[in-house]
C-alpha positions in Angstrom: -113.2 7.9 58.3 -110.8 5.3 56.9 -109.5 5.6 54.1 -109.7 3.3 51.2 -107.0 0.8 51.5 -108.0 0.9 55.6 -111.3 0.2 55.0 -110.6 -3.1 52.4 -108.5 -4.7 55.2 -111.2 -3.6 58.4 -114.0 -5.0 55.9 -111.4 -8.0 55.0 -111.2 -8.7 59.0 -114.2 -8.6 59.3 -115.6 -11.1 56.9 -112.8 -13.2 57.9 -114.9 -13.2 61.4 -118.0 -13.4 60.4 -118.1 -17.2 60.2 -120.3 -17.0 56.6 -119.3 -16.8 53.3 -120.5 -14.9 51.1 -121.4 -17.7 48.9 -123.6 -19.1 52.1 -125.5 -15.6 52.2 -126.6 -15.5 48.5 -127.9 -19.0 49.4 -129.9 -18.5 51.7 -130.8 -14.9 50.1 -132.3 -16.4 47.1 -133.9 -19.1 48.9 -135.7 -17.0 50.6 -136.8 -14.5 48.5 -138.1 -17.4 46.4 -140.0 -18.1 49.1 -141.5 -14.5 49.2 -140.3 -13.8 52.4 -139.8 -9.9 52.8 -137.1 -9.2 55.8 -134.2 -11.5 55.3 -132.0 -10.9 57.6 -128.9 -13.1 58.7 -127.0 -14.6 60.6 -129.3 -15.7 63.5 -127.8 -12.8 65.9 -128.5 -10.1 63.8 -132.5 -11.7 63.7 -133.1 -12.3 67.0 -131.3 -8.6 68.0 -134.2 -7.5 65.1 -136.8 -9.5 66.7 -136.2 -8.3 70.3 -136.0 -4.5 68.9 -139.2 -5.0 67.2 -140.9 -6.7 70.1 -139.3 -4.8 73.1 -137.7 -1.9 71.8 -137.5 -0.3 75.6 -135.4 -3.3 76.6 -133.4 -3.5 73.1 -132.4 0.4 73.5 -131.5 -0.4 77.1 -129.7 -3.0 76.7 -127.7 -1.1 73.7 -127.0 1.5 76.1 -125.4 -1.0 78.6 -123.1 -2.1 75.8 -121.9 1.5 75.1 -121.2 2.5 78.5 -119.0 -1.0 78.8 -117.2 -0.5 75.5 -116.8 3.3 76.3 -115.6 2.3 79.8 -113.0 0.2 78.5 -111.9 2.4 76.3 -111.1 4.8 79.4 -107.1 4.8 80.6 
């Protein structure tokens, strides 16, 4: 587990990736729970990756599995 000063520049990284701010989440956030709408999720890959999940979850946990065994392959001297 990182440590402290590890994990602020990993999380740093990644919000530098991300592509959002964190001004543009609380956006859309509030505007949608104004709205009333219960599951917020964002951005658009993380809600269609929830929406095939909930739908398909066979092909979702498949397809999840694939991923691994690429990452983990690459990972392999």
């Amino acid at each position: 587990m990182p440590g402290p000063e590890e994990g602020r520049v990993v999380a740093a990284k990644l919000m530098e990736m991300s592509g959002i701010s964190a001004n543009d989440v609380a956006q859309y956030v509030l505007k949608n729970a104004g709205k009333g709408n219960f599951r917020i999720i964002l951005p658009f890959q993380a809600r269609f990756l929830h929406t095939v999940k909930r739908l398909f979850p066979t092909l979702f946990y498949w397809l999840l599995n694939r991923l691994a065994a690429q990452r983990e392959s690459l990972r392999q001297p």
